[in-house]
C-alpha positions in Angstrom: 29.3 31.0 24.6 31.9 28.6 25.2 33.8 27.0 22.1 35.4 23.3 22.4 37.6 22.3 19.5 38.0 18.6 18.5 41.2 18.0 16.9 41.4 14.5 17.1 38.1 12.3 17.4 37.8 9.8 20.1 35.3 7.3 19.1 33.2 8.0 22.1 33.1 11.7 21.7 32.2 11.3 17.8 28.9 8.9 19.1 28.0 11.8 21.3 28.3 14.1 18.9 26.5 12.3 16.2 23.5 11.7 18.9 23.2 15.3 20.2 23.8 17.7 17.5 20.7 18.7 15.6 20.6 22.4 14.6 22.4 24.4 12.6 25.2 23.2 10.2 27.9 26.0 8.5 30.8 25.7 6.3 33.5 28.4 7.1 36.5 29.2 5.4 39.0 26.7 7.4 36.2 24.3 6.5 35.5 23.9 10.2 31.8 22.7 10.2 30.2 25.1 13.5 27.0 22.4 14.4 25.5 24.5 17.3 23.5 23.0 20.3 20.5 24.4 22.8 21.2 22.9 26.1 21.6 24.8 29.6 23.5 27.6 28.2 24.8 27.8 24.7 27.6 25.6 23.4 29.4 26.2 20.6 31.3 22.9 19.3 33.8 22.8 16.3 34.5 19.4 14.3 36.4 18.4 11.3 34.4 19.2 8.4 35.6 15.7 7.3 33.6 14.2 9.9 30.6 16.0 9.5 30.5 15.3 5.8 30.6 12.0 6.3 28.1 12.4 8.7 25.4 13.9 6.7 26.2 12.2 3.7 25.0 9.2 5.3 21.9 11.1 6.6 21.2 12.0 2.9 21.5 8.2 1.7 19.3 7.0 4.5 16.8 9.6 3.5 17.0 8.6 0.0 16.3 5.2 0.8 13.4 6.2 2.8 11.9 7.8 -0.3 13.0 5.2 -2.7 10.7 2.6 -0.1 8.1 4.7 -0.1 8.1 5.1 -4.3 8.3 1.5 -4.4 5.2 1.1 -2.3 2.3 -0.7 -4.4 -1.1 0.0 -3.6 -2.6 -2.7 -5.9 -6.5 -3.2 -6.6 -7.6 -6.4 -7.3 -10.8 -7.9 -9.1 -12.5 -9.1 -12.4 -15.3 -7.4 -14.3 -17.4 -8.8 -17.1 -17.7 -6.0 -20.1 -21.0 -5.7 -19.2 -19.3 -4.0 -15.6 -20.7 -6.6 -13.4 -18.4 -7.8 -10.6 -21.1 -9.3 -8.0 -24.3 -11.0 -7.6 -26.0 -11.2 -4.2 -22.8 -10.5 -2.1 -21.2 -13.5 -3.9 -19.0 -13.9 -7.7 -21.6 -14.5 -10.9 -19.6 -17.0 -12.8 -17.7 -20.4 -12.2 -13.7 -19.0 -12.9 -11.3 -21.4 -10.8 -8.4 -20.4 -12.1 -9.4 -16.8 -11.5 -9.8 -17.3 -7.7 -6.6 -19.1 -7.8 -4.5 -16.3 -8.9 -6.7 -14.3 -6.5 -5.3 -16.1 -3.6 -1.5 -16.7 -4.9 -1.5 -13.0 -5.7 -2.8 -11.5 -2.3 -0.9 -14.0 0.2 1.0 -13.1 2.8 -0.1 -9.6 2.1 -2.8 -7.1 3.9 -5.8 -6.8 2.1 -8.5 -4.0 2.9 -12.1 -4.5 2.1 -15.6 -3.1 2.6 -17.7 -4.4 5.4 -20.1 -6.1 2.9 -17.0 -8.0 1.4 -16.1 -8.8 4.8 -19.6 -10.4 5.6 -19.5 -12.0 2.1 -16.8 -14.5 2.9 -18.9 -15.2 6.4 -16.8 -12.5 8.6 -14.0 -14.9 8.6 -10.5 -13.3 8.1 -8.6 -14.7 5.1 -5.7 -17.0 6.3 -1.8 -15.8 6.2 -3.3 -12.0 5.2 -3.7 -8.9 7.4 -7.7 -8.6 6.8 -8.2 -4.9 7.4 -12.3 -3.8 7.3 -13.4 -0.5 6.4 -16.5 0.5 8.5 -17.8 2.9 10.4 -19.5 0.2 12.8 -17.2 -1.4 16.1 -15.3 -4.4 15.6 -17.5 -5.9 18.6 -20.5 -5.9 16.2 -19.7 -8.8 14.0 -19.7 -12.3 14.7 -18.2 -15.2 12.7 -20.1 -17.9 11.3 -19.7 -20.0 14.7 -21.4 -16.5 16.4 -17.7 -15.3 18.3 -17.8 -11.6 18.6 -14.8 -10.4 16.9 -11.9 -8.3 17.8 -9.0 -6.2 16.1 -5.9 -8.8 16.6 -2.7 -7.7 15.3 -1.1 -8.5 12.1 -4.3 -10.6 11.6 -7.8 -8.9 11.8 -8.3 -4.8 12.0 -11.4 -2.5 11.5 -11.1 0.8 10.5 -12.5 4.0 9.6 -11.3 5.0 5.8 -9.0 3.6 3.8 -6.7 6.2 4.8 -6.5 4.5 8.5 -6.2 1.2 6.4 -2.9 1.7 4.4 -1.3 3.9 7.7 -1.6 1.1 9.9 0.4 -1.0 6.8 2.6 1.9 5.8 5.9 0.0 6.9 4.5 -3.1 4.2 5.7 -2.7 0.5 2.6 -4.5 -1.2 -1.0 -3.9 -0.3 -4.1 -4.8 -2.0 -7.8 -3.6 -2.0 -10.2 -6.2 -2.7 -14.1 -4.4 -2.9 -16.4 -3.9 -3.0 -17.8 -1.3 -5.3 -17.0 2.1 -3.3 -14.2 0.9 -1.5 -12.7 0.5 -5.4 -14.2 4.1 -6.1 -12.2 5.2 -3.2 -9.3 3.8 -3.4 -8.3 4.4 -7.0 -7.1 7.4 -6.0 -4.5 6.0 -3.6 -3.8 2.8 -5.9 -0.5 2.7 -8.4 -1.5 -0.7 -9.5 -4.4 -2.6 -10.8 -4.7 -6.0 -11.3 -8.2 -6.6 -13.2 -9.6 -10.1 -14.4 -11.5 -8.9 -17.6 -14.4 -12.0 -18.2 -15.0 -11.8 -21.9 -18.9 -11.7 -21.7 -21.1 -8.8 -22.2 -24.3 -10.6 -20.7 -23.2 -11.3 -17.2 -26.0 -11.0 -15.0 -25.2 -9.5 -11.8 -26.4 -6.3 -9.4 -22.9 -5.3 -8.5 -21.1 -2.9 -11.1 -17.7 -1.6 -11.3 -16.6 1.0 -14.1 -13.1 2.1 -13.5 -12.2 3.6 -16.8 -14.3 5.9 -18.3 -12.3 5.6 -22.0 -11.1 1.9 -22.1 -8.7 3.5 -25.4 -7.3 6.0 -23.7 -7.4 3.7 -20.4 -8.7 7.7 -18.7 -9.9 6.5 -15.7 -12.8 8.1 -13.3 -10.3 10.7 -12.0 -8.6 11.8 -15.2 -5.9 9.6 -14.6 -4.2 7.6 -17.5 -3.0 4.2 -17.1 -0.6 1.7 -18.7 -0.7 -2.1 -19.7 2.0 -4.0 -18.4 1.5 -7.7 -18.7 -2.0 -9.9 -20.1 -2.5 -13.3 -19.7 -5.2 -14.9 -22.0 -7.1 -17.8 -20.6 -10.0 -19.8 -22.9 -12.3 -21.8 -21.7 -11.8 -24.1 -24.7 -8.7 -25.4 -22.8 -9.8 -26.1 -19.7 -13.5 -26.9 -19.4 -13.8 -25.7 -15.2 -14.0 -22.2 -16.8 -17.1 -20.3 -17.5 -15.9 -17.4 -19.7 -13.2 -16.6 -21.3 -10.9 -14.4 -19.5 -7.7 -12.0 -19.4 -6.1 -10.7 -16.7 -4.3 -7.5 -17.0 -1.8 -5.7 -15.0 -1.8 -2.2 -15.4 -0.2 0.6 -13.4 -0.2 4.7 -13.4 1.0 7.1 -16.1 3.6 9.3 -14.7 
């Protein structure tokens, strides 16, 4: 084993250092850091241990801003629900709430959304503008046609079918914000992956509708339908006595996950 001893650093020699040495890193007494190499033969190099600490300190922050990314990382789910747990009717919204579908579309722009195929055919298989329309399905992307009957096609950044919701938020996983938007078991499914919900709660227990949601099953103890706990962050009342385009009365909540 041959050992090379660096006593002063030329910045070239510290780049190829930094690049190639991977394995093993020990402290001895001289606090000479020993950072050993697999190559053709074995090499033994010795550097500075004031190099190397600088060295790996930086490699601990940049890991520690990897994780703080990833903590920051919102999975958001995004809908209304009467009180009555109706959120559809016929593939299409049961009640007349402009304001609602307003902060729908401010909320989710710019941002990839992932949705069920029926959610997908419910807006005419027509990806939402300025989002990253991702479609959970089992069928090919080849098998849906717009409204003006083109065959459609994953296209990047813009349009993507996949298998699970899973595949959904990998292909997004370098984007800090991304929302599911339905329907029913895509909600089911996701609540497990989601760290914030953003719900539309239409004051009317006599919605008529044949799409349910129930996401908490103790709206006290906000205990939702995996045993997780959730908190209220913001609400926003909104009454139809104020602006007459409303049907209901409505609240929109913003809620995220107990640690």
């Amino acid at each position: 084993m041959t050992s090379i001893r660096f006593d002063k650093l030329e910045t070239t020699i510290v780049s190829v250092v930094v690049v190639n040495l991977v394995c093993s890193v020990q402290i001895e007494q001289e606090h000479v850091f020993y950072c050993e190499e697999k190559r053709e033969g074995d090499l033994m190099i010795k550097v500075p241990s004031s190099f190397i600490s600088l060295y790996i300190h930086s490699i601990q922050i940049e890991r520690m801003n990897n994780q703080q990314k990833e903590q920051e990382r919102i999975i958001s789910m995004i809908f209304a629900v009467s009180e009555n747990h109706v959120i559809g009717k016929g593939n299409d919204l049961p009640w007349h709430l402009p304001k609602d579908l307003k902060f729908f579309r401010d909320t989710t722009n710019g941002h990839p959304v992932i949705m069920g195929r029926r959610t997908f055919e419910s807006i005419g298989c027509k990806p939402m503008p300025n989002r990253y329309n991702i479609v959970v399905t089992s069928r090919s992307a080849e098998s849906f046609k717009d409204s003006d009957g083109q065959t459609l096609s994953n296209i990047q950044g813009k349009l993507a079918f996949v298998s699970s919701i899973e595949n959904g938020l990998q292909l997004t996983k370098d984007i800090q914000k991304v929302f599911i938007i339905g329907g029913t078991k895509i909600y089911e499914d996701g609540l497990q992956f989601s760290n914030e919900l953003l719900i539309t709660h239409v004051h009317s227990n006599d919605v008529q509708g044949d799409i349910f949601l129930k996401i908490f099953n103790n709206q006290e103890t906000l205990q939702d339908l995996n045993g997780s706990h959730w908190n209220v962050l913001t609400e926003e009342f909104h009454s139809k006595e104020h602006d007459q385009l409303q049907q209901f009365d409505f609240t929109i909540k913003t809620y995220n996950r107990r640690n």
